[in-house]
N, C-alpha and C positions, 0 to 999 in steps of 0.2 A: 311221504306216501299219501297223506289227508288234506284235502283242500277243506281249509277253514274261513267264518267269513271273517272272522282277527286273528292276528298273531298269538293270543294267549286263550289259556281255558279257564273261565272263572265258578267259582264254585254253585253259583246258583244259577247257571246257564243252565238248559234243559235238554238243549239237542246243540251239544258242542262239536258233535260231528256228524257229517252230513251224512245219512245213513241211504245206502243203495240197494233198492230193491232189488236182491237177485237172491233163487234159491241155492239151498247148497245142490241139486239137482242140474243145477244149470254147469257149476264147475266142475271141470274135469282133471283127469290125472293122467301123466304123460309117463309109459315106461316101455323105458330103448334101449337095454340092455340085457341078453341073456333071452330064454323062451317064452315066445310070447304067451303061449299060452299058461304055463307056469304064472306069470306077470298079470295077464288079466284074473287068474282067480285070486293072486296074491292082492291086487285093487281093490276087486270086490266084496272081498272081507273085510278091507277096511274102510266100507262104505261107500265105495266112489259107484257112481250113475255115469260116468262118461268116461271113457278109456282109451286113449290114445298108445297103438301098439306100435313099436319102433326097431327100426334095424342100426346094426352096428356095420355087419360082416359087408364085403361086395366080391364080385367074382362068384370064385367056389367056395362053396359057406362050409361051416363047421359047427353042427347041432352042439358041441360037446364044450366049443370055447363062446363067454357070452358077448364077446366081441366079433365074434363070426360068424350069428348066425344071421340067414338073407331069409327074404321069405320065402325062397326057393326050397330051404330044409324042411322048412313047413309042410307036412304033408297033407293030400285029401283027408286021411281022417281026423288029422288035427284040428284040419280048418274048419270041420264040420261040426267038433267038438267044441270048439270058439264061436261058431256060431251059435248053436243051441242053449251053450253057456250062458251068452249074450242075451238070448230072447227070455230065457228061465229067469233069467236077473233084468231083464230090461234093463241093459244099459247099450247104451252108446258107443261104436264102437268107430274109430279115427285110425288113420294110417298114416306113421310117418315113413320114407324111405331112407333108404342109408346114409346118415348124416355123413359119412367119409367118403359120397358121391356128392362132389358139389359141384355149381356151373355146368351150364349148357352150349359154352359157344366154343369148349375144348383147350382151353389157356394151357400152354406147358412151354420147356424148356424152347425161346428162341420165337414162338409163337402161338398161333390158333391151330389146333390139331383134330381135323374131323373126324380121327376113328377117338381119341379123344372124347371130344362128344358126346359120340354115338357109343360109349359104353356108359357115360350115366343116363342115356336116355333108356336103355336099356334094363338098370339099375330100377329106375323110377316105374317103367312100364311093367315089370314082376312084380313091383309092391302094388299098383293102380290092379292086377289080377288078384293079389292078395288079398284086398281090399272088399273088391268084389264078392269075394268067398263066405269073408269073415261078417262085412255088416250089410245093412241097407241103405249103403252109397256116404256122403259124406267129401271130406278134408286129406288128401294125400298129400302131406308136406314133402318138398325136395328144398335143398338148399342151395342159395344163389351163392356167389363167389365167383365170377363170371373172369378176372383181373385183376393182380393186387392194384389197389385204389390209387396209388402216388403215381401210378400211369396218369390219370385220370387229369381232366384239367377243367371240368363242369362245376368244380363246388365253389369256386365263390374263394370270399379270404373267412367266412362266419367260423371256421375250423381249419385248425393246420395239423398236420401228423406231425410236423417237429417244427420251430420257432423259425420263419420267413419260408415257410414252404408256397405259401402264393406267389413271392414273388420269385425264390430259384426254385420253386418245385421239379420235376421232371416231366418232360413230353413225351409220350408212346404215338406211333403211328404205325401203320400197318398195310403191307400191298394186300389189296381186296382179292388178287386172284390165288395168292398163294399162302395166305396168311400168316408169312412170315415179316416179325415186325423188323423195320427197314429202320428205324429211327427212336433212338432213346435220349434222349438228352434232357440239361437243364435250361431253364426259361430265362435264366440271365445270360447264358450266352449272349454274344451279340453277332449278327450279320455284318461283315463289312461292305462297304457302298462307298461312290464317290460323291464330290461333288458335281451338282449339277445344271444346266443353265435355269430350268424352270423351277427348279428346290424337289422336281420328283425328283423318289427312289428309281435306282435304273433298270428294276423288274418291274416297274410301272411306265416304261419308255421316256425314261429321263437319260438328257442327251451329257453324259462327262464333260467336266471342263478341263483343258490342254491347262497344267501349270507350267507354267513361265520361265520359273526358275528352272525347272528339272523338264523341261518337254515332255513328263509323263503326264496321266489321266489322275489328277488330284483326289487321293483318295481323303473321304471324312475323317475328323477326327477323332470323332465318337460312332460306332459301328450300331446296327439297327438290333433292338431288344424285340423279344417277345410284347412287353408293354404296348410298345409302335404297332404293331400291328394290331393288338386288342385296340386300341384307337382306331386305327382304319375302319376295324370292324364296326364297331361305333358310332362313327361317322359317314357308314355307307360306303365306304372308298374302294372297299373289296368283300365280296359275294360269300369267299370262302369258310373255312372256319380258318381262325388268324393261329392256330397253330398248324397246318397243311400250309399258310402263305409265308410264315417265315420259314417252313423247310424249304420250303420250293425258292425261296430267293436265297437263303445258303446252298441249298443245290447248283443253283445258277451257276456259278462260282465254278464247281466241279467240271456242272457242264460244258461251259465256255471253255474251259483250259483243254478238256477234254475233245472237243469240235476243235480245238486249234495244232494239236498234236496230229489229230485226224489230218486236216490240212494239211501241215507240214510231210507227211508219210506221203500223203498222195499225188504233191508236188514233188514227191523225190522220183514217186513210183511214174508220175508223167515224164518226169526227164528223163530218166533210165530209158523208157520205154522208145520215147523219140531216139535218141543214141542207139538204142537198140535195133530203131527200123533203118537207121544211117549206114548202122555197118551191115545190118543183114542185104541192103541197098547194091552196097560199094563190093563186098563181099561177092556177089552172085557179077559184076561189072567186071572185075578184078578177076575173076574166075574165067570170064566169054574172052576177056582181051589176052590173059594170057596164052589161051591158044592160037590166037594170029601174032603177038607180038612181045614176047616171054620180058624183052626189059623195059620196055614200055609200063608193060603188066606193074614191075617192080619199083619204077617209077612214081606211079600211079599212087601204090599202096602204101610207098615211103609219104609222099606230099599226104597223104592222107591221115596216117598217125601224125604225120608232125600235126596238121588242122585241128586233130583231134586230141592235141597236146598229150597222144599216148609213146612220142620218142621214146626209145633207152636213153638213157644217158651215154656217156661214150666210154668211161671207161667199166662199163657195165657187159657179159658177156653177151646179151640179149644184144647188143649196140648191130655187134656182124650180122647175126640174123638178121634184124633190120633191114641190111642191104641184100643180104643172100638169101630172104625167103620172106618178106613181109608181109604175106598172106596169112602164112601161119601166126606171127602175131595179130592178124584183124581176129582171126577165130581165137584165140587168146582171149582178146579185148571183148568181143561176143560174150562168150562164155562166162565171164566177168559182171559184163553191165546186163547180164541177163540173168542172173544170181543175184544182185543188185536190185535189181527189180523186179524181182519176186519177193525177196526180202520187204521191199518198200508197200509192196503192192499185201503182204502178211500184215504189215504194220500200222497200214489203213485200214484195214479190213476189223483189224483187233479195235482200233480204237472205234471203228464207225461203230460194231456191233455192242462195248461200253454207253457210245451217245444214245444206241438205242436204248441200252436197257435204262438209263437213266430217265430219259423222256416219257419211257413207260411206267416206271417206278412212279413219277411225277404224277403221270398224267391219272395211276392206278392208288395211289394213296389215300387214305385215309383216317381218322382217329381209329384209337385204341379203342374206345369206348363205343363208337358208330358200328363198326366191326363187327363189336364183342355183341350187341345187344342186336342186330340184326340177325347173326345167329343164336344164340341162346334166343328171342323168341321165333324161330322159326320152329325151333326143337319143344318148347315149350308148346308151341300152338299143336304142333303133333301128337303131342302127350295130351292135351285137351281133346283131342277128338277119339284118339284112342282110349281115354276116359267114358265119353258121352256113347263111345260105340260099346264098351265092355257094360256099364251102365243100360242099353237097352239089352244086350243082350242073356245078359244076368236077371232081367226083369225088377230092380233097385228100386226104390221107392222115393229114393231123397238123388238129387243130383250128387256125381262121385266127379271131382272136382280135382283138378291138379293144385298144388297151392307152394310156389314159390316161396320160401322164408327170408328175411334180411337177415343176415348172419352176422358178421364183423366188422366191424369199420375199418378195417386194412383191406378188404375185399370190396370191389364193387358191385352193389345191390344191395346195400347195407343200410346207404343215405336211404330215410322215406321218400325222396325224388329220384332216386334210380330204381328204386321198388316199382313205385309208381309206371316211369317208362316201362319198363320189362313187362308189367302185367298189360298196359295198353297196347305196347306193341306186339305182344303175343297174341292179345285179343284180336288185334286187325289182321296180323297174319293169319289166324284161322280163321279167319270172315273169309279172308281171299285164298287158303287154300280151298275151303269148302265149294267156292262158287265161281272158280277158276278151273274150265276144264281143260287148260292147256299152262304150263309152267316152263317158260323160257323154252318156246319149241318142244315139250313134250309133254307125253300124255300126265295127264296130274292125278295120281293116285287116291288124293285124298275128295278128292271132287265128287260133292251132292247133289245129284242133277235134280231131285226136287227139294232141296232146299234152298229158300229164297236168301236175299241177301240182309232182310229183315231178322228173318228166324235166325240167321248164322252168328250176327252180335248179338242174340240174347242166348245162343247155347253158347258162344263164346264167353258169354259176362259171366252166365252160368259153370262153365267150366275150365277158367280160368281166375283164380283168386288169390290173394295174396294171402301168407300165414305172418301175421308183426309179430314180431318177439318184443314186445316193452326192456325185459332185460338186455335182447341186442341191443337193442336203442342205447338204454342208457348209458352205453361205453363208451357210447360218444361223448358223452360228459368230460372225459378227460382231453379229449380235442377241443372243448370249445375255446374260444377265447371272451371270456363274459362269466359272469355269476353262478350257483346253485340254482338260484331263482331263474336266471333268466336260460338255463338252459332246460328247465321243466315248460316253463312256457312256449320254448321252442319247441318241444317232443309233442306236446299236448294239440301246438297249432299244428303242426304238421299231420297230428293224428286225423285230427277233426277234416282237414284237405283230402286225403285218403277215403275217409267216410263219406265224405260230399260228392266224390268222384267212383262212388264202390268199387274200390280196390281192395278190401281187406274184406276177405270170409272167414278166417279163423284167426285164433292170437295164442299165443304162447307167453307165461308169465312167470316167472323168479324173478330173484330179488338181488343186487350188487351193490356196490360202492362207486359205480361209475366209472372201472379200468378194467375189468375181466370180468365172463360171461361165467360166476361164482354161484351161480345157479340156488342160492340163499333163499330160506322161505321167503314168503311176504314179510315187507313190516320188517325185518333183520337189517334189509341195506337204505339206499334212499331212489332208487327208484321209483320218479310219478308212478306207482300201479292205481292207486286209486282214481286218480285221474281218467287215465286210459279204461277202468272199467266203469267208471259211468257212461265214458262214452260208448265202450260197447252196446252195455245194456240200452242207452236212448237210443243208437243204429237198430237195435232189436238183435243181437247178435252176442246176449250174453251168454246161450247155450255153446258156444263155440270157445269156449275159454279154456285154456288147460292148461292145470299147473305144472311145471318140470320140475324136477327135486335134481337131486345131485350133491349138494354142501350140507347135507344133514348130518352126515357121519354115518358110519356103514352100520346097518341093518334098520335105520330107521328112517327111511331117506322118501318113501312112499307116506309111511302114515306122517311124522311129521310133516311136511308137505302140505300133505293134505288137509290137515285138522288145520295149520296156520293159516292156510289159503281160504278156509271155509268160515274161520274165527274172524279174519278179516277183509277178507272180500265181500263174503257173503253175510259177516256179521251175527255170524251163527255160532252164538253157543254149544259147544260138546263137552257134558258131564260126566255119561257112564259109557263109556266107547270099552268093548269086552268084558264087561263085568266091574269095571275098576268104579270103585264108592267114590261120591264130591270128596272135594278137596276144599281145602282153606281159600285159595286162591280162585277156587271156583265161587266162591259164597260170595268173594268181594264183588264180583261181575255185579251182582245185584245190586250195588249202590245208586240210590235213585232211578231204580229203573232203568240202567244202561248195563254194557256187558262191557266195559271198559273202564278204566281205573282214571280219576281226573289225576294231573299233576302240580294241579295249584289249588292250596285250599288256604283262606284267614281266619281270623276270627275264631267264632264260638265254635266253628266247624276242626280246629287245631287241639288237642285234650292238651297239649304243652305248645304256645305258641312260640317262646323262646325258645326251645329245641326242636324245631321243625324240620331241620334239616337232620335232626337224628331218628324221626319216627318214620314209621308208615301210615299211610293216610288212617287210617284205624286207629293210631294209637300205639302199635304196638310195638313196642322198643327195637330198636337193630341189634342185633347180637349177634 
């Protein structure tokens, strides 16, 4: 949790730990369960100056269960009473939304679902009113989840969700019109391909070479991997993303066979058809001559089945018609190849309308992830301006702020580089919904006609922000592939990236073991928080900290929380919190002037140096 500048604490060090200026004023206390307003008086008795109120419920709430209430149950007077609270106690007041509304681009069963969507934007835009009610502007956390993440094919090999996930992980892609994902698979498949005269691939207009022995199109003998194509990409060889180029050359495959059955149909359906103009021809001939010359007529329509290899056979009853009425067999034979050929003409048509939709599927694809994050921040950039509008209109005093969280690492928005995207592309979205009075042919709703395109990326930066969770972070520790060490320095750099780029306005902090979001005080698991809060405080953005409880055990889950978060965040001492007299363990804080207990002492500093490992630093026996 403490960035030291050695590995050990030695006894006459003076400032063994790097101590961070932040008051306990500045951290806050997250509670998401049950009424809020109940919850903020229950915080501010136990000291808290910042308060972050949070829903459970979505849809139709239930004041009565504390998993259901939305800030819809919240009524006028309540909210009124939350705010006066607020002001009386001068505290801070935060807004999370229903952490059981997560993602913005509608992910469900099969695909991307726009009323989907549009019900946690919904979600999030009653909390962003809530908000408004209760403080003077601020952090409205919603939570990203946009796609479980093993869609995903952006992160690199630094982290796998199971052992060789980089290189057979799974492919998502998805048609852009319908959002229904067309393509799941894994990366080791392979494409098959043949050989070629110039060594291209034959989706790159490589010509097959005729094998010799078998007069077939010599197919390879190792088929084309996802890998090959991330080389192409590499090497410039193709534009696309190499997971869109090797579906499109396994599609190939489809399409061809597909374009070829097409052919086949509609050469049957041209033959039928010619046959069909032959007898409708001889037919209408055969009909004019019968009435000048009735066996001629029969003549005629005999040499003519036979031409048309439709004889009976002879000992077939059909045989005597033949001679005694063979017109009536051409209408037979009609009726026949004109059945035939409609049939054929059914069967092109089925497969031309498959080549279509392939070529469009093709032509309409794209990642899972491009998809997902094009809507989600479109939705996101809505909620921003629907913010900055509720924000003047409320008269707020501090910008009231949408704030995206990274939640799981099974979910995408999790890595701090999809956080990252999502907040930028959000923010550019609402630059151009704001200063775009027209959106694909229609009028654009959310269009600022005096707002310039200056102003609109700084009320965008302004109300578009990221909320980090350090503790989501750390879960990622169980995916890395690398050290303790080496994946705190990885959280830390990536923190500092985020800060350099102003993506983060709020943070959220507990404590884990690096597998589950265990919601631990501080200081309990191994989560960098120290780390991460210095860097808040040098961003200038320590007052936006809030700690979430949850792992405390039931009824003390707030005040512990908080008193650990403040003991060690803030470094703050708390003696008599309710009345309760020091403790023993309180008196030790005072050794040498520090509020923390060294763990290595020698010498004269030991009352028993050979039982050291049975005393406490004091002295005083284990018992």
């Amino acid at each position: 949790m403490v960035e030291f500048a050695h590995d050990y604490w030695h006894a006459m060090d003076e400032k063994n730990i790097e101590r961070i200026d932040i008051s306990m004023k500045d951290v806050g206390i997250s509670v998401g369960i049950g009424d809020p307003w109940t919850n903020i008086k229950t915080a501010v008795s136990a000291g808290a100056n910042h308060v972050e109120l949070g829903f459970m419920g979505t849809g139709k709430g239930s004041i009565s269960s504390p998993v259901g209430v939305t800030p819809e149950t919240i009524s006028k007077t309540k909210r009124e009473d939350i705010r006066a609270f607020a002001k009386l106690n001068k505290v801070h007041i935060t807004t999370h939304a229903s952490a059981n509304a997560a993602g913005f681009a509608g992910f469900g069963e099969g695909g991307f679902n726009e009323g989907a969507a549009e019900r946690n934007v919904h979600e999030a835009e009653r909390a962003i009113e809530f908000a408004a009610d209760v403080s003077d502007g601020g952090s409205v956390t919603v939570h990203t989840g946009e796609f479980p993440s093993v869609l995903s094919t952006a992160r690199g090999d630094k982290f796998e969700l199971y052992p060789g996930e980089a290189k057979k992980g799974m492919i998502g892609l998805v048609d852009q019109k319908s959002g229904k994902i067309v393509a799941n698979f894994n990366k080791d498949i392979e494409v098959p391909d043949f050989e070629t005269e110039d060594g291209k691939p034959t989706f790159l207009g490589g010509k097959p070479i005729i094998d010799k022995n078998t007069g077939k199109f010599k197919p390879k003998e190792k088929g084309l991997s996802y890998q090959y194509f991330l080389d192409l990409k590499k090497e410039g060889k193709i534009k696309e993303d190499p997971s869109i180029a090797f579906y499109r050359a396994f599609q190939t495959k489809n399409l061809e066979q597909t374009k070829a059955e097409e052919g086949k149909w509609m050469d049957n359906y041209e033959s039928h058809k010619e046959t069909y103009e032959e007898i409708e021809k001889m037919k209408k001939s055969i009909s004019s001559l019968q009435k000048q010359d009735p066996e001629t007529a029969k003549r005629v329509a005999r040499n003519f089945l036979e031409g048309m290899r439709m004889r009976p056979q002879e000992d077939t009853k059909k045989f005597q018609e033949f001679y005694n009425n063979p017109l009536k067999l051409i209408e037979e034979a009609e009726t026949k190849v004109k059945r035939e050929m409609e049939h054929s003409q059914e069967g092109a048509m089925g497969y031309g309308k498959k080549v279509f939709e392939i070529e469009n599927e093709m032509k309409n694809i794209t990642t899972v992830e491009d998809f997902a994050v094009t809507k989600s921040a479109t939705n996101i950039a809505r909620l921003g301006i629907t913010a900055w509008e509720t924000e003047k209109r409320k008269g707020l005093i501090k910008p009231l702020f949408i704030s995206p969280e990274n939640v799981f690492a099974e979910q995408y928005g999790a890595h701090p580089q999809e956080l990252k995207r999502i907040i930028q592309e959000s923010r550019n979205k609402m630059v151009e919904l704001m200063t775009s009075p027209q959106m694909e042919g229609k009028a654009n709703p959310y269009y600022k006609k005096n707002v310039s395109k200056e102003e609109a990326k700084k009320l965008a930066e302004d109300h578009v922000r990221a909320n980090f969770d350090i503790g989501h972070a750390s879960t990622w520790r169980k995916y890395l592939k690398g050290t303790n060490e080496e994946f705190d320095k990885w959280v830390l750099k990536e923190v500092d990236d985020l800060i350099k780029d102003k993506i983060i306005g709020h943070a959220h902090v507990s404590d884990n073991f690096g597998y589950e979001d265990e919601h631990l005080s501080v200081g309990e698991g191994n989560a960098p928080i120290a780390g991460f809060v210095k860097r808040m405080k040098e961003a200038g953005m320590a007052d936006e900290i809030i700690l979430e409880p949850g792992g405390q055990g039931e009824g003390e889950s707030i005040y512990n929380a908080l008193f650990s978060g403040w003991e060690r965040v803030a470094h703050s001492p708390v003696y008599r919190m309710a009345g309760e007299p020091m403790t023993w363990t309180d008196v030790s804080g005072y050794f040498m002037g520090r509020t923390w207990t060294p763990n290595y002492m020698q010498g004269a500093y030991l009352v028993n140096p050979q039982a050291a490992e049975d005393n406490w630093w004091s002295g005083t026996p284990i018992e």
